[in-house]
Structure formats: C-alpha cells, structure tokens
TORLUMMI-412047 format. One record per residue: x, z, y of N, C-alpha, C in turn; residue in three letters. Coordinates in Angstrom, 1 decimal. Each point is the difference from the previous one (the first is absolute). Example, Ala and Ser with C-alpha at 12.3 -4.5 7.8 and 13.67 -1.06 7.14 Angstrom:
# residues 2
13.2	7.8	-5.7	-0.9	0.0	1.2	0.9	0.0	1.2	ALA
-0.4	-0.7	1.1	0.9	0.0	1.1	-0.8	0.8	1.1	SER
END
This chain:
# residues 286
-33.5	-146.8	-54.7	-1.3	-0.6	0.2	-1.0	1.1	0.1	UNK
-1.0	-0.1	1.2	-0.8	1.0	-0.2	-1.1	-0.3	-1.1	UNK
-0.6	1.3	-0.1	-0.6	-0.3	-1.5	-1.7	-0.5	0.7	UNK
-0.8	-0.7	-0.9	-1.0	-0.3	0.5	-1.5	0.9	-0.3	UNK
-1.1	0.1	0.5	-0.6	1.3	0.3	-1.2	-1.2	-0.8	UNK
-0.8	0.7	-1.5	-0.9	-1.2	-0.9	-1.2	1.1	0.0	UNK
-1.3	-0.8	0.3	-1.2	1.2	0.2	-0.2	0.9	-1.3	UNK
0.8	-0.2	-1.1	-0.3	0.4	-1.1	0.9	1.1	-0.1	UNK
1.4	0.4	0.7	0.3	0.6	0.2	-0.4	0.9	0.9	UNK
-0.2	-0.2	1.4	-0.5	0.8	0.7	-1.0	0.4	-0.2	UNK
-1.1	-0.1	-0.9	-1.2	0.4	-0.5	0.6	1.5	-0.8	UNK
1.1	-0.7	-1.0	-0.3	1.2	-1.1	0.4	1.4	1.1	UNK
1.3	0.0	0.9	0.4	0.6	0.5	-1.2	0.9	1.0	UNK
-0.3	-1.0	0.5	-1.4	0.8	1.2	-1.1	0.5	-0.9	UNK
-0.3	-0.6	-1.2	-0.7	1.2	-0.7	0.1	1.8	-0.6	UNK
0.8	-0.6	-0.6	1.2	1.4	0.1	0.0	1.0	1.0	UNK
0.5	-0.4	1.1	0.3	0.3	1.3	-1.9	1.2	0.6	UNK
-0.9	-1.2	-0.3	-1.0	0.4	0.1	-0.8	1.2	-0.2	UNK
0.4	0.1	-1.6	-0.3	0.6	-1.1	0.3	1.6	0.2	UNK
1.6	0.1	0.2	0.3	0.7	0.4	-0.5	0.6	1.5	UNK
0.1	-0.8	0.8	-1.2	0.8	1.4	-1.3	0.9	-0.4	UNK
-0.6	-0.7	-1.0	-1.5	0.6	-0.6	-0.9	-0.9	0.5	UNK
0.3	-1.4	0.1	-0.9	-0.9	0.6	-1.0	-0.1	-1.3	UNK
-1.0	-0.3	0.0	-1.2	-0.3	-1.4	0.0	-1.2	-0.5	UNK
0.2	-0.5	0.7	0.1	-1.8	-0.6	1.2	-0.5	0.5	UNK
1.2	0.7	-0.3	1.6	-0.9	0.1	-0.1	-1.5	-0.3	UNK
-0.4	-0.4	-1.2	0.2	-1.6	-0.3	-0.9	-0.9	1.1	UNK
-1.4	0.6	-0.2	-0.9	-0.9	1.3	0.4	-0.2	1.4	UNK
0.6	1.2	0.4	0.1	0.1	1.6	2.0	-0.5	0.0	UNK
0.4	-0.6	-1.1	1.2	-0.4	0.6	0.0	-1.4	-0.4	UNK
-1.0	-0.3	-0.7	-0.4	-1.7	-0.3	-0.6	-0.2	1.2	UNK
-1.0	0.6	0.8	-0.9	-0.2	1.0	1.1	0.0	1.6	UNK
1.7	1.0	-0.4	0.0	-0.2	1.3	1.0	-1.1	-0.3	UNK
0.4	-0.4	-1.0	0.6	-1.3	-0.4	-0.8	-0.9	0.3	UNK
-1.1	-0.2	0.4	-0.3	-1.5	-0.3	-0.6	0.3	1.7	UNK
-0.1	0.8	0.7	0.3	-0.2	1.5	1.1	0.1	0.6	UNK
0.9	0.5	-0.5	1.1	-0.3	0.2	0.5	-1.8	0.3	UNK
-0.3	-0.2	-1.2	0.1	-1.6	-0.7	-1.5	-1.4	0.5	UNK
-0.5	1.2	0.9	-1.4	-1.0	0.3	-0.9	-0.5	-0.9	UNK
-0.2	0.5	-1.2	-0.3	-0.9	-1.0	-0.8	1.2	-1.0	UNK
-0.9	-0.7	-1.5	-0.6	0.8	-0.7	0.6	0.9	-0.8	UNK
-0.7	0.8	-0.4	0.6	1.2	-0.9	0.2	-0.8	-1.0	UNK
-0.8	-1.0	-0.6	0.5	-0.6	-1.0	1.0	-0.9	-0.4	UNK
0.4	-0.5	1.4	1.1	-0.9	0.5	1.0	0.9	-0.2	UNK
0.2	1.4	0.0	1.3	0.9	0.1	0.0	-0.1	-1.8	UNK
-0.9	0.7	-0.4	-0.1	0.4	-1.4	0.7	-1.1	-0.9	UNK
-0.8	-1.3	0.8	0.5	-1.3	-1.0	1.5	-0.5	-0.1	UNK
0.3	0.3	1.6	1.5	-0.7	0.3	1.3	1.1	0.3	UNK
0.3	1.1	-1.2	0.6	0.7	0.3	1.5	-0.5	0.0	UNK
0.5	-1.5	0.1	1.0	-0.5	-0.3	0.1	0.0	1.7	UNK
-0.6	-0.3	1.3	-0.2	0.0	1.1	1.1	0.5	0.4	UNK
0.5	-0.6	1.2	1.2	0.6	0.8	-0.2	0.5	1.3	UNK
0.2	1.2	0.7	-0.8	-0.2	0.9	1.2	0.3	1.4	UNK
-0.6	-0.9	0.9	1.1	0.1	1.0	0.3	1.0	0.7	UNK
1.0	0.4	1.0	0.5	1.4	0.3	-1.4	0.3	0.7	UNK
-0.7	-1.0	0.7	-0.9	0.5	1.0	-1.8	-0.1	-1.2	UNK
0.4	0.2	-0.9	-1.4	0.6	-0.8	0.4	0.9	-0.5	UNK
1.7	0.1	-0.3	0.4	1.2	-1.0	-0.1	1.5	1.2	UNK
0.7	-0.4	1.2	-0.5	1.2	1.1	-1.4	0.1	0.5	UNK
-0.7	-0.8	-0.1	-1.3	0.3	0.5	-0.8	0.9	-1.4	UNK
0.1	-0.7	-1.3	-0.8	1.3	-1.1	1.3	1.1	0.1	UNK
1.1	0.3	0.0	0.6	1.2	0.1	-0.5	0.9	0.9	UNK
-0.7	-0.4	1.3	-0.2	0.6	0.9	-1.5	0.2	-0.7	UNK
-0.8	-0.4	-0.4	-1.5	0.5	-0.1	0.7	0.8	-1.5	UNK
0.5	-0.2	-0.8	0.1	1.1	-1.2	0.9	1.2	0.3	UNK
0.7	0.2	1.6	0.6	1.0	0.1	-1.4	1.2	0.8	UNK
-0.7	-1.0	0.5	-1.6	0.8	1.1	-0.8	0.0	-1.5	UNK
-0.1	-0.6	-1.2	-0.9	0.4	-1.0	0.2	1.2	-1.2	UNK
1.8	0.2	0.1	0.6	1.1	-0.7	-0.3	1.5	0.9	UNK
-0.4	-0.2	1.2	-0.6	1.4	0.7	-0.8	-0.1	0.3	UNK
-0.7	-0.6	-1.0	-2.0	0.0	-0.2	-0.4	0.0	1.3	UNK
0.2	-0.9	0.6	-0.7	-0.6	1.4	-0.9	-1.6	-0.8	UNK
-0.9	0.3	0.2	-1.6	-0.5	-0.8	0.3	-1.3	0.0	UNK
-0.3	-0.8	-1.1	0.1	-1.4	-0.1	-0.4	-0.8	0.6	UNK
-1.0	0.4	0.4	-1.0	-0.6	0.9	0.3	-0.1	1.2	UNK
1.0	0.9	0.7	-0.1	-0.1	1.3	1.9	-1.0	0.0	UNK
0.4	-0.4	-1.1	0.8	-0.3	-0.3	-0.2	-1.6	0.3	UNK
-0.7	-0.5	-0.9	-0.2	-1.0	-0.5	-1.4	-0.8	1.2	UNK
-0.7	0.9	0.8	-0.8	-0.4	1.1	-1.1	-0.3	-0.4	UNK
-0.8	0.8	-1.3	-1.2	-1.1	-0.2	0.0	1.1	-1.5	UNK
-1.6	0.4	-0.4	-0.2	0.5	-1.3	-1.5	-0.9	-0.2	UNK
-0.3	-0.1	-1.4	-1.1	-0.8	-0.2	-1.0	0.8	-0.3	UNK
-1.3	-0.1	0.6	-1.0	0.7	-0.4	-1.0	-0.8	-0.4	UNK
-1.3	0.1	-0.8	-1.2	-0.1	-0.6	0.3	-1.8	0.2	UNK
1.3	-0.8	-0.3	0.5	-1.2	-0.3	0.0	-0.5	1.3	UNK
0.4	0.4	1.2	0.6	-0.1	1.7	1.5	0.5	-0.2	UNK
0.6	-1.3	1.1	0.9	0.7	0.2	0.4	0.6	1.5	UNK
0.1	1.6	0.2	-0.2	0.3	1.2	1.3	0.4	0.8	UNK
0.4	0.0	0.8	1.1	0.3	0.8	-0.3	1.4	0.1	UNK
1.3	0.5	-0.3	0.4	1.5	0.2	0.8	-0.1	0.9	UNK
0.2	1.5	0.5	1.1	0.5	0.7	0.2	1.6	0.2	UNK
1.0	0.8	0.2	0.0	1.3	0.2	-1.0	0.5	1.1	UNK
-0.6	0.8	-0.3	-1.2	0.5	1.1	-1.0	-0.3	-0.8	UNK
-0.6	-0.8	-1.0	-1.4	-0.1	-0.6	0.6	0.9	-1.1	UNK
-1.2	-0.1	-0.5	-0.2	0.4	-1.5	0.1	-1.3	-1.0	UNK
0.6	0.2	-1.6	0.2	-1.1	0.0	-1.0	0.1	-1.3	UNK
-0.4	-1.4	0.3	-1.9	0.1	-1.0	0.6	0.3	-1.5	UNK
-0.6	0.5	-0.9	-0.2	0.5	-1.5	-1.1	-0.7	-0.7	UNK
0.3	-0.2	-1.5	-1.1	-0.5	-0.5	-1.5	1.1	-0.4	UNK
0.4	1.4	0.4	-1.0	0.9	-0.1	-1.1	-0.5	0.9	UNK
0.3	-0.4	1.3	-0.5	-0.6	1.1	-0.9	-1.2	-0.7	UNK
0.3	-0.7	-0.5	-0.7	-1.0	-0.7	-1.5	0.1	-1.2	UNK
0.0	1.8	0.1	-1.1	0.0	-0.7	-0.6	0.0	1.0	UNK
-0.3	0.6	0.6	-0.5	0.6	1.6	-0.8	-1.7	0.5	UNK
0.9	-0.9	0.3	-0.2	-1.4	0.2	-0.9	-0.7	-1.1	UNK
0.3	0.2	-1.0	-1.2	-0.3	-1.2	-1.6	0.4	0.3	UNK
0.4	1.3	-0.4	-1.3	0.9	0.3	-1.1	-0.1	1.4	UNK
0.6	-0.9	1.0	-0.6	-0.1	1.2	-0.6	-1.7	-0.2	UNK
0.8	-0.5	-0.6	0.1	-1.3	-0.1	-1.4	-0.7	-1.1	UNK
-0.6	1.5	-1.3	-0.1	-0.1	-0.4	-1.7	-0.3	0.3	UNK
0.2	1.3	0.8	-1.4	0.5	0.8	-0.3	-0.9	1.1	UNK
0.7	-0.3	0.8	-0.5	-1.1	1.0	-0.4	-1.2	-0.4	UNK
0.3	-0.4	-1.4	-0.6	-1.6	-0.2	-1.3	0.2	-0.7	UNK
-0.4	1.0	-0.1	-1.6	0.3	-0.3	-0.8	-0.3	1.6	UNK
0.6	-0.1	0.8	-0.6	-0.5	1.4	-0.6	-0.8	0.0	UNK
-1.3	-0.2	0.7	-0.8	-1.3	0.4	0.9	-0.4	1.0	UNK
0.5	0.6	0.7	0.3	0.0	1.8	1.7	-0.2	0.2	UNK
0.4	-0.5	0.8	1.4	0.0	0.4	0.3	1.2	-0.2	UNK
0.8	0.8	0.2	0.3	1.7	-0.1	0.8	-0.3	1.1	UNK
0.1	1.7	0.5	0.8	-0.1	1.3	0.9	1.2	-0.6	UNK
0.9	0.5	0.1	0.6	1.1	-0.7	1.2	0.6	0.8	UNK
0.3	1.1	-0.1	1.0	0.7	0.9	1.0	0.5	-0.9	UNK
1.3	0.0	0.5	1.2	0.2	-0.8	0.7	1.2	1.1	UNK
0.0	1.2	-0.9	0.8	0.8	1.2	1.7	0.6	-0.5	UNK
0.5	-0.2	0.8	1.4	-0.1	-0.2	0.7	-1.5	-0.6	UNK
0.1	-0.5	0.4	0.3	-1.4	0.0	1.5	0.1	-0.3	UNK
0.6	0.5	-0.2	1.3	-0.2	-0.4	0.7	-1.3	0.5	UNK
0.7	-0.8	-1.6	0.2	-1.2	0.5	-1.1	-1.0	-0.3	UNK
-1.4	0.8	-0.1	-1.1	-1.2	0.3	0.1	-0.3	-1.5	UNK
0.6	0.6	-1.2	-0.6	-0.5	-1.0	-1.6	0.0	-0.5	UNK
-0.5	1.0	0.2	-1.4	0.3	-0.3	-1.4	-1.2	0.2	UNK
0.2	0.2	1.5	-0.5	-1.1	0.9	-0.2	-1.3	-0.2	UNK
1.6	-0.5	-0.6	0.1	-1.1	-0.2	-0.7	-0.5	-1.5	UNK
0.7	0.7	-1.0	-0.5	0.1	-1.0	-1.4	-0.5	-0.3	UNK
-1.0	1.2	0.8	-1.5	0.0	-0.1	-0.2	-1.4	0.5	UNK
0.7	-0.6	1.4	-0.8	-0.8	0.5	0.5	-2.0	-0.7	UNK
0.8	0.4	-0.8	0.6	-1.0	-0.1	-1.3	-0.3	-2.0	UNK
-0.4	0.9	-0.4	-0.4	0.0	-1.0	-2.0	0.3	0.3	UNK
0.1	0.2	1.1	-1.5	-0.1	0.0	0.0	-1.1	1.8	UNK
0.0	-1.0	-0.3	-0.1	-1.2	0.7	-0.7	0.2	1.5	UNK
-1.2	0.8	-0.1	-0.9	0.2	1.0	0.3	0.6	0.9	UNK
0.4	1.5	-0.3	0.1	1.0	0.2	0.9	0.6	1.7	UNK
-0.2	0.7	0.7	0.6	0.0	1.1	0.3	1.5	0.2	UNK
1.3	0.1	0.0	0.6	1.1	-0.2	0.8	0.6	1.2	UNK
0.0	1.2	0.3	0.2	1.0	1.2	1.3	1.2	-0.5	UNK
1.1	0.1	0.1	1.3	0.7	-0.5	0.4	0.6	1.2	UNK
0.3	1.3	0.1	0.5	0.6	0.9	1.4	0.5	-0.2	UNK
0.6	0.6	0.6	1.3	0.4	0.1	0.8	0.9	1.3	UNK
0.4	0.8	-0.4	0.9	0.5	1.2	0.7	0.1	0.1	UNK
0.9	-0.5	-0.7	1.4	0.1	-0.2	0.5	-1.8	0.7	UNK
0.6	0.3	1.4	0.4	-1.4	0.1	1.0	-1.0	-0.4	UNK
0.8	0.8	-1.0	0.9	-0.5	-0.9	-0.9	-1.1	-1.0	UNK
-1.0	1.2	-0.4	-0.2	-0.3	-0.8	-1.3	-1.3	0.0	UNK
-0.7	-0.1	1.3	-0.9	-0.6	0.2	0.9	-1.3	0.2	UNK
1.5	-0.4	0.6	0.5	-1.0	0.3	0.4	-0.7	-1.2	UNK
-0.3	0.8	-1.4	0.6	-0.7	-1.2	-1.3	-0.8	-0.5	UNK
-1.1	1.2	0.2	-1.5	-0.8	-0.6	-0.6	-1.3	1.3	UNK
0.2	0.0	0.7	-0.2	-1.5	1.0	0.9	-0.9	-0.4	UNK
1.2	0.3	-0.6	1.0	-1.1	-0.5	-0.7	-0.7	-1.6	UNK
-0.4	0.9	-0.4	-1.0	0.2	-0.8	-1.1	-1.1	-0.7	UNK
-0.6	0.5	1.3	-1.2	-0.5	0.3	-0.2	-1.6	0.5	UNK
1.6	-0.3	0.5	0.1	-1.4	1.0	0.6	-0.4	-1.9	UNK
1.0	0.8	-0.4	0.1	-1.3	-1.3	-0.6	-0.1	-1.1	UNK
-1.4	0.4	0.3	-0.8	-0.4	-1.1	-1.2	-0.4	0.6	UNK
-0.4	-0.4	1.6	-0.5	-1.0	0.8	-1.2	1.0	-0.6	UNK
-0.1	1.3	0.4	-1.5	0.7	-0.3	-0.2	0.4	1.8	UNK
0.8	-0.6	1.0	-0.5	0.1	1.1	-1.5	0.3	0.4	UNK
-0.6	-1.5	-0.5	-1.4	0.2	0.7	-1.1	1.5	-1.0	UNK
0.5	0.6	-1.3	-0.7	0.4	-0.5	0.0	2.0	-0.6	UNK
1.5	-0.1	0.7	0.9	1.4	-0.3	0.3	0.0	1.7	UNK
-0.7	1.0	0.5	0.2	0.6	1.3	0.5	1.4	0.1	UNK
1.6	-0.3	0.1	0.7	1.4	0.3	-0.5	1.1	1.4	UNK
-0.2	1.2	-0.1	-0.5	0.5	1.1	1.2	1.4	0.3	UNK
1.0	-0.2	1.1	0.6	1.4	-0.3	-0.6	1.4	0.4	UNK
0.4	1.2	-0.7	-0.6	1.1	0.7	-0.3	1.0	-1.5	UNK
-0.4	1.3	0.0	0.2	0.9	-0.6	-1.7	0.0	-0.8	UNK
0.0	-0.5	-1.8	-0.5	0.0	-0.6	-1.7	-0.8	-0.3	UNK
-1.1	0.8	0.3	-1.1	-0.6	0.3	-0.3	-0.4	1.7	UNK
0.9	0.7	0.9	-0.5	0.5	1.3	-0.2	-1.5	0.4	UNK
1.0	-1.1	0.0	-0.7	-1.0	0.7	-1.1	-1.1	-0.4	UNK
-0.6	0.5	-1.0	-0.9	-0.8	-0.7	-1.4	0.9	0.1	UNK
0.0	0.9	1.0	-1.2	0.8	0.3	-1.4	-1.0	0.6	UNK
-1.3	0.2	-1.0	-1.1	-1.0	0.9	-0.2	-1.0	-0.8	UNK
1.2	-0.5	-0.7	-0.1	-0.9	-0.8	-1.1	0.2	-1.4	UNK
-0.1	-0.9	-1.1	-0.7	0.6	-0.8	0.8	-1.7	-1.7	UNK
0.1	0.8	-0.7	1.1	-0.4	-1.5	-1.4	0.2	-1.1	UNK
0.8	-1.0	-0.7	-0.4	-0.1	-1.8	0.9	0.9	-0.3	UNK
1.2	0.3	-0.1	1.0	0.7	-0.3	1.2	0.4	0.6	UNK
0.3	1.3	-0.2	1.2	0.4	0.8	0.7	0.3	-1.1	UNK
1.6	-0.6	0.2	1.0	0.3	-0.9	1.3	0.6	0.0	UNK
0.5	0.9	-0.3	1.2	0.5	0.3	0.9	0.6	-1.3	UNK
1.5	-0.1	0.2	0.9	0.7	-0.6	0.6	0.9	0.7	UNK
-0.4	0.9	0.3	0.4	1.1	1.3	1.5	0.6	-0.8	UNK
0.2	1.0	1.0	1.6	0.4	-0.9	-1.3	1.7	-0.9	UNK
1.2	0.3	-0.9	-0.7	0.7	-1.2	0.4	1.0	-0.4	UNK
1.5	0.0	0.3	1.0	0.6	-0.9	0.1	1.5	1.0	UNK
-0.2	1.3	-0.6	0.2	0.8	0.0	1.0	0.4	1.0	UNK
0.0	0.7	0.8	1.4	0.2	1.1	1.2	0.6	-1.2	UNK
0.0	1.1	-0.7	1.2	0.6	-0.7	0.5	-1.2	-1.1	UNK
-1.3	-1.1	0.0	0.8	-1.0	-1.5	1.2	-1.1	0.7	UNK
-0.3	0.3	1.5	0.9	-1.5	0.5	1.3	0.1	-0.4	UNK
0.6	0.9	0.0	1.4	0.4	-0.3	0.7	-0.2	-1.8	UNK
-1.1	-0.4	-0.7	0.4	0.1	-1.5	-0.5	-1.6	-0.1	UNK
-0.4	-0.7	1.3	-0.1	-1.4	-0.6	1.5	-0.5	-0.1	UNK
-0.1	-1.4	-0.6	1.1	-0.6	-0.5	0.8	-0.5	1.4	UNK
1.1	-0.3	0.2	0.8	-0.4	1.1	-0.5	-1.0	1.0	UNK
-0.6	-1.0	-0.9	0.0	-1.1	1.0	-1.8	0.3	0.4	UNK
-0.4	1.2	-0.4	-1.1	0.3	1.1	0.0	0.8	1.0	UNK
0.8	1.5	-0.4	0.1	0.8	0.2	0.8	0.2	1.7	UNK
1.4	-1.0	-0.2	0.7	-0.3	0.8	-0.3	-1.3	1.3	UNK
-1.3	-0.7	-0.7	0.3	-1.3	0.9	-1.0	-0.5	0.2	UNK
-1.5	-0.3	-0.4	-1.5	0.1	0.7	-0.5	0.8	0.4	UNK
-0.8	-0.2	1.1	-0.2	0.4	1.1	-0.7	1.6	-0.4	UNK
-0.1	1.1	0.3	-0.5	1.3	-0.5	-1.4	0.1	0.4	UNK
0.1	-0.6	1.3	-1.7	0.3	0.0	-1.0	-1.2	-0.7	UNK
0.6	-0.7	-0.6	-0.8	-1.0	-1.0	-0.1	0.8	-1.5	UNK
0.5	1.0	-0.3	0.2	1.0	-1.3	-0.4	1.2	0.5	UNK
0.0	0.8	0.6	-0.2	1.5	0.7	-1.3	0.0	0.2	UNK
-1.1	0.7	-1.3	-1.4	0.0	-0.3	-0.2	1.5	0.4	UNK
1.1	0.5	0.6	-0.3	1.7	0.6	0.2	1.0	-1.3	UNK
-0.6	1.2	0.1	0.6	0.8	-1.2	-0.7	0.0	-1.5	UNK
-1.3	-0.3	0.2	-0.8	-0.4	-1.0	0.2	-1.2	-0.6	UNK
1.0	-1.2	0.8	-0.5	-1.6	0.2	-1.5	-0.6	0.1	UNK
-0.8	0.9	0.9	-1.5	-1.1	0.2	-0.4	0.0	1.3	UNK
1.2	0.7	1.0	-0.4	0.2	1.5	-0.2	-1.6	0.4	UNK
0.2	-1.1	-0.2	-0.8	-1.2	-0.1	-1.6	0.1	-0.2	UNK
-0.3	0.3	-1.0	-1.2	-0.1	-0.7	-0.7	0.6	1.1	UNK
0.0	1.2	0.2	-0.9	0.8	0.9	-0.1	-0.4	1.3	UNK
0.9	-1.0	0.5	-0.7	-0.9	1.1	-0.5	-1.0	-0.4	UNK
0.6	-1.4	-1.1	-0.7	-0.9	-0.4	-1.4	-0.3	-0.4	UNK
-0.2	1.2	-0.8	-1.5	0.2	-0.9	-1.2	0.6	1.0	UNK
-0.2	1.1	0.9	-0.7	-0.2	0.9	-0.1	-1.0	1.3	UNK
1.9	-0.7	0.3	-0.8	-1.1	0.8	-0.1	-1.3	-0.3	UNK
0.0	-0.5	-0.7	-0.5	-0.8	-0.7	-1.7	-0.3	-0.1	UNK
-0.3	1.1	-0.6	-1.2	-0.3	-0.1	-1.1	-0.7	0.7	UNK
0.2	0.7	1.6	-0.8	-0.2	0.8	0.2	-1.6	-0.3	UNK
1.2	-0.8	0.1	0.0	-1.5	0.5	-0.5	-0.4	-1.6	UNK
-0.3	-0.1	-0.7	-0.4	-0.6	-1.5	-1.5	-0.3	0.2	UNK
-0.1	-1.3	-0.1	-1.7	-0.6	-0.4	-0.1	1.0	-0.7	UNK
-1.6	0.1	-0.6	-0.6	0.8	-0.7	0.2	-0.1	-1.3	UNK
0.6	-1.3	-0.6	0.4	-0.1	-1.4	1.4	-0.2	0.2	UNK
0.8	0.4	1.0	1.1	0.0	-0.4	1.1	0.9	-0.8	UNK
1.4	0.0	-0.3	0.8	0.9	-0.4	1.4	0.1	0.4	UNK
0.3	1.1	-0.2	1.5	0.2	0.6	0.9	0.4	-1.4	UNK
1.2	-0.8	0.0	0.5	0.1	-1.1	1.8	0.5	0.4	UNK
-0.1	1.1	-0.5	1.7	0.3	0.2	1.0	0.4	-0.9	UNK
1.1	-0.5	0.2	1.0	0.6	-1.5	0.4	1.5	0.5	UNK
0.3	0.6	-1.9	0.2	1.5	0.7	1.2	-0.2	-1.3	UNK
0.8	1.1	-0.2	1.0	0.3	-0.7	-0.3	0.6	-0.8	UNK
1.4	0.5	-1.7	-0.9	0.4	-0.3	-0.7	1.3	-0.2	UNK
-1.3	0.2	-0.6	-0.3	1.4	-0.3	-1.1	-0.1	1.0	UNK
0.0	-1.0	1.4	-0.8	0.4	0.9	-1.4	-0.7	0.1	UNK
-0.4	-0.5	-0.7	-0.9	-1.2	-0.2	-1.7	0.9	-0.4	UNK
0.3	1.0	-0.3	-1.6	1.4	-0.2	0.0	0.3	1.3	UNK
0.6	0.6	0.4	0.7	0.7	1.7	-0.7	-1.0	0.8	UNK
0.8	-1.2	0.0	-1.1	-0.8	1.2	-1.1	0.1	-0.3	UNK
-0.7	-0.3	-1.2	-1.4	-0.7	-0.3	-0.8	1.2	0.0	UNK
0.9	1.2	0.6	-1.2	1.3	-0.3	0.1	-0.1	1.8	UNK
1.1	0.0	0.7	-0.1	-0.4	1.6	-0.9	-0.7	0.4	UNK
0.0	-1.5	-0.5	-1.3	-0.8	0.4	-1.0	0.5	-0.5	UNK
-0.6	0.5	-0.7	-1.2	1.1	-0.4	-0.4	0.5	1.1	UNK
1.1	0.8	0.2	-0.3	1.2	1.0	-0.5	-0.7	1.4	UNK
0.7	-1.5	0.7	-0.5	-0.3	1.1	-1.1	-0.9	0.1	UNK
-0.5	-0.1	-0.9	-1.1	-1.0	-0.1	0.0	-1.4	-0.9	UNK
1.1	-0.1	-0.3	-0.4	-1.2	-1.4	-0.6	0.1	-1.0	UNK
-1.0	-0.9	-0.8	-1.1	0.1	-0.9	0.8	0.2	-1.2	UNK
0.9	-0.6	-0.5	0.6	-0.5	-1.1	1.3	-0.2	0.6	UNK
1.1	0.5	-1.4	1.0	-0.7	-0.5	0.6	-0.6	-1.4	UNK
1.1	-0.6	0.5	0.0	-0.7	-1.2	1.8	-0.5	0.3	UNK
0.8	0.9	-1.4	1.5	-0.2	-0.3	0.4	-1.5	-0.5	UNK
0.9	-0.4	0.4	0.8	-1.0	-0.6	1.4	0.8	-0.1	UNK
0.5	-0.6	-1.8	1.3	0.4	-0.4	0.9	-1.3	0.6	UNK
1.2	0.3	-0.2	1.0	-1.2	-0.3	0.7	-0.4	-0.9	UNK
0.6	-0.9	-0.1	0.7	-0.6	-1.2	0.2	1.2	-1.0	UNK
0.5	1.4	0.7	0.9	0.4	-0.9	-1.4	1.2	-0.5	UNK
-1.0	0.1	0.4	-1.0	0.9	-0.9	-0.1	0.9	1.9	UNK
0.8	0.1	0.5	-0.2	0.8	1.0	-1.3	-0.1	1.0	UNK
-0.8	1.0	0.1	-1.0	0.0	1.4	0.4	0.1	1.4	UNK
-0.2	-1.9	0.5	0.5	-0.4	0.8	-0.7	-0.1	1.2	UNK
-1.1	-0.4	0.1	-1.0	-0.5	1.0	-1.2	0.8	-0.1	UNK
-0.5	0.6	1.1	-1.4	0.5	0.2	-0.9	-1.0	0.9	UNK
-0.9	-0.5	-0.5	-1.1	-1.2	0.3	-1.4	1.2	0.7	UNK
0.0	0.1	1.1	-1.0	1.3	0.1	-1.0	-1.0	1.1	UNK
-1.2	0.0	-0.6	-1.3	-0.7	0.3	-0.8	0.7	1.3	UNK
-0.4	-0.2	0.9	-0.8	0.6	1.1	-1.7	0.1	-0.6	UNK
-0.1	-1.0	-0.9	-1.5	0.2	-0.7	0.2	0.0	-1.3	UNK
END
C-alpha cells in the first residue's frame, strides 16, 4: 500500500529541510508554501495537519520547497508579497517590496494630509508600483506619477495598478528616473532608489544577492549615486512648500540630508523604522 503524504508530516520534514538551507523563517515559508500549494490559509494548514494531500498538491509544494531550499525568494515563489496591507503581484525582474519601504510610505503619507489641496506626487522608480499605490490608495485625493525603466518591471506595476483599480489616479510613465516628468510641478517626490554600496552586493543574503534585479540595489560605490541626481532634480519640479522624501540605508541618512543642504533644500528631517534605524530623509524646498 502506498503510504499516504499528511500536511503535518510534510511540514515537519520541509522545515528541517529549510533550516538546514539557512532559510530565516523555515516554519512560516513552509506553512505559506503549504497552503498555496493546498489553495487555502496558513491557518487552514496549521489547523488541519491530519490533511491528506493528493499526488498533484504533494508534487506541486515539493516543487516550490525544492526552488525555496535554494533560496530563490518566496515571493517570486508564491506570486505576490504584502505591503503597507496590499496585496501586490510579484515576479522576478522587480524588486520585491520590504517593510523598511513602509516607513518611507508613512512619512509621506503623513505630510501630505496636512494638505488643503489634492496633492499630486511623483514616485520614482516604480518597481512593482508598491509606493504609488500605497500613497494613493491611503490619501483618496491624491494623483500620483511613478516612473520606471525597467520594462519587466513596469509590466508588473500596470498589473498592479489594474488590480487595485488605481487606474484613473496612479499614472505609470516609462523612462529613466525624473527625466519624463520634466515641466511638471509636485507636492512631493518619492523614492526608494537602489543604496547598497557596489562591494556590499556580494555579502547580501542568497535570495538577494542571486535573484533581484542588481540595478534595483547597485547604489554605486558610496551607495548615493541615486541621491546626487534625485536631490538636485527634484527640486526644480516641487511647489514651493513642497518635499522630497527618500529611503537611504543604513548609516546614510546624515550623508543625504547634508546633500540636500548642499543643493538647495531649506530643511531636513530623519524618519527611523521599526527597528530604531534612520530610514527616510523628508528634505523640505522651504
């Protein structure tokens, strides 16, 4: 008789299994690809570990926990990571959103509802359109401008954009950074540019290092060759009380706010994140 395959066994096994890879969250990411495997909640796996599962769900999670044992990213796994309580469609070629990103989204979010006025706001680097969405889904009014050049990655953020019906209010624009938003004029320009030091890419963890996109992480040798185009062009397009707000990594968060200094911003102003870390530079034109 063949033997039968019970989620409660295949759980303990694929943790293990995990564990040993050097994955960070072995139990979460083998409940999570269990219960896509199985169609169903993480808490539906957790609860029903008596479950049997048929050959064609037992080969379909074997196959995502044999692509998650060689830290190929969960996210691009499972099609979809959740940000600032969205759920967005991923795929290989974006970057895949972080909750660091979510201060960044706060801190913009926080400052634009002091608005008398609709805000109009620019998002540069659009990724998969988490930023964009975020802002525009949480400030109602608001009409938002995201660019992108990466067509991979612009094709993930319109997918994006159509399933969260921000059509009429999130206007994807393709093309390389500020350049096609020249003439225009913003409450705020917002970005998570890439940051990371060119010698640190090699000491990230696998499923970065190996498998999102490089130029979404390759911040040049300093990590701020972003910055020094963002922060002077930016400015020009900012109403007169506007601001531009960008995430930096860490350590780098003085560094910018002494850059925007230097090109003409009146004021800045740091946001940490969750973890104590200086995350966001909020840098004011007046």
């Amino acid at each position: 008789m063949a033997s039968v395959a019970r989620v409660g066994e295949e759980l303990s096994a694929s943790i293990t299994r995990l564990a040993q890879a050097g994955v960070d969250s072995p139990a979460l990411d083998a409940q999570l690809l269990m219960a896509h495997a199985l169609n169903c909640s993480r808490l539906d796996v957790i609860a029903h570990p008596e479950h049997e599962l048929s050959d064609i769900e037992l080969q379909g999670f074997a196959h995502m926990l044999d692509s998650r044992a060689d830290r190929y990213p969960l996210a691009y796994i499972l099609g979809y990571r959740e940000f600032y309580g969205l759920d967005l469609i991923v795929s290989p070629g974006v970057l895949i959103p972080r909750p660091d990103t979510e201060t960044l989204v706060e801190a913009a979010i926080q400052r634009l509802s002091r608005l008398s006025h609709p805000p109009t706001i620019a998002d540069i680097g659009a990724g998969s359109g988490a930023i964009a969405i975020a802002i525009a889904v949480a400030v109602p009014n608001a009409q938002v401008y995201t660019t992108e050049i990466s067509p991979q990655a612009a094709k993930v953020a319109r997918a994006n954009i159509e399933k969260h019906a921000m059509g009429d209010r999130v206007k994807l624009i393709e093309g390389d950074m500020l350049e096609p938003l020249l003439g225009m004029e913003f409450d705020a320009i917002v970005s998570n540019p890439p940051y990371i030091p060119t010698a640190d890419i090699d000491t990230l963890e696998p499923e970065v290092r190996l498998y999102e996109p490089r130029e979404a992480l390759d911040g040049g040798t300093d990590g701020l060759d972003a910055y020094r185009v963002l922060l002077p062009g930016a400015l020009p397009l900012l109403r007169a009380d506007g601001f531009a707000a960008m995430e930096v990594g860490a350590g780098q968060a003085r560094a910018v706010a002494e850059m925007a200094g230097d090109v003409g911003y009146l004021r800045c102003e740091i946001e940490p994140d969750l973890a104590g870390i200086e995350r966001v530079v909020v840098a004011w034109k007046c």
